[in-house]
N, C-alpha and C positions, 0 to 999 in steps of 0.2 A: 761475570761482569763486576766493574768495582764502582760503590758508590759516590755519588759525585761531592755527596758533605764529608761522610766518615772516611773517604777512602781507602777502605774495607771490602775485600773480596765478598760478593755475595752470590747464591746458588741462583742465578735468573737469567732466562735467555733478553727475550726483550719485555720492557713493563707495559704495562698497559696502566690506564689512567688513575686507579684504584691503588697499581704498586706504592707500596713502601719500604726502605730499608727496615731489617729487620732489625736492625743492631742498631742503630738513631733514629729510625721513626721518620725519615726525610721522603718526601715525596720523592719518584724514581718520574716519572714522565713532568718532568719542567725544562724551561727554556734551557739554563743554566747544565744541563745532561744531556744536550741536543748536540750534532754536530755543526746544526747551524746557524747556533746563537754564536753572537760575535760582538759584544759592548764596543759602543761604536758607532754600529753599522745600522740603518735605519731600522728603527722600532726593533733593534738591536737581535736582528735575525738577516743571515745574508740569503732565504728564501723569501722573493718577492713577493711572493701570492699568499705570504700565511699572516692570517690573523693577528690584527695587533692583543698583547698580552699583557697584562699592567704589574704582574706579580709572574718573576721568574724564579721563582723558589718556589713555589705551589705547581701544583695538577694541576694539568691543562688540555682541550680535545685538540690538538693542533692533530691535523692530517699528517703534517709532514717531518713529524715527530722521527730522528733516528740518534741510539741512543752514542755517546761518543764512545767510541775505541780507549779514547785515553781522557781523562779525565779532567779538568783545570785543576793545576798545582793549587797550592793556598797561598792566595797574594796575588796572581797571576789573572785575571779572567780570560789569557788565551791562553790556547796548548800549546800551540808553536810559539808565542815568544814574542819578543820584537822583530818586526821587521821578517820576521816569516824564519827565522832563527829556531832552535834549542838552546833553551834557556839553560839546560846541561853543558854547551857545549862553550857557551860564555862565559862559563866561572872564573873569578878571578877579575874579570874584566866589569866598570858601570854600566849601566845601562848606557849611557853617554857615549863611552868608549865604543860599545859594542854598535851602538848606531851609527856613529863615526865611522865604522869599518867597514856598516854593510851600504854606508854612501859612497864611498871611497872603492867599493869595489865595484862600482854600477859604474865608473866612468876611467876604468883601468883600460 
């Protein structure tokens, strides 16, 4: 799994609330390493029934805790991007741009 601050490979299946990177010390079970934190989105989780959380960078008992697959870039607080996009696959192009394209293709 790779950590969600250092983004750094580390030896760990899933964390439990106690986890910490071993290499920066960053808590492993917070919002922010969730697949369903989403800044945003109410109380900035798109699981309706979890717990409101005031510190997403700390340990947390959420139930519904699962760790993400891929990571938030740095700069980025979503993985996919705008607009439901790869941020990879927009290079070259603004944000502007790229949002412009993906309205433009909703009514092609």
């Amino acid at each position: 799994m790779i950590c969600w601050k250092c983004k750094k490979e580390i030896p760990l299946e899933k964390p439990a609330r106690a986890d910490e990177c071993p290499l920066c010390h960053a808590d492993l079970h917070v919002c922010k390493a969730c697949d369903f934190y989403e800044s945003g989105a109410h109380n900035d989780c798109r699981e309706s029934s979890a717990d409101f959380v005031s510190d997403k960078e700390r340990g947390n008992f959420c139930d519904y805790f699962q760790y993400k697959d891929c990571p938030v870039k740095p700069g980025n607080d979503t993985a996919r991007g705008i607009f439901g996009l790869d941020p990879d696959t927009t290079s070259g192009k603004s944000k502007a741009e790229a949002a412009r394209d993906a309205f433009n293709a909703l009514f092609k």
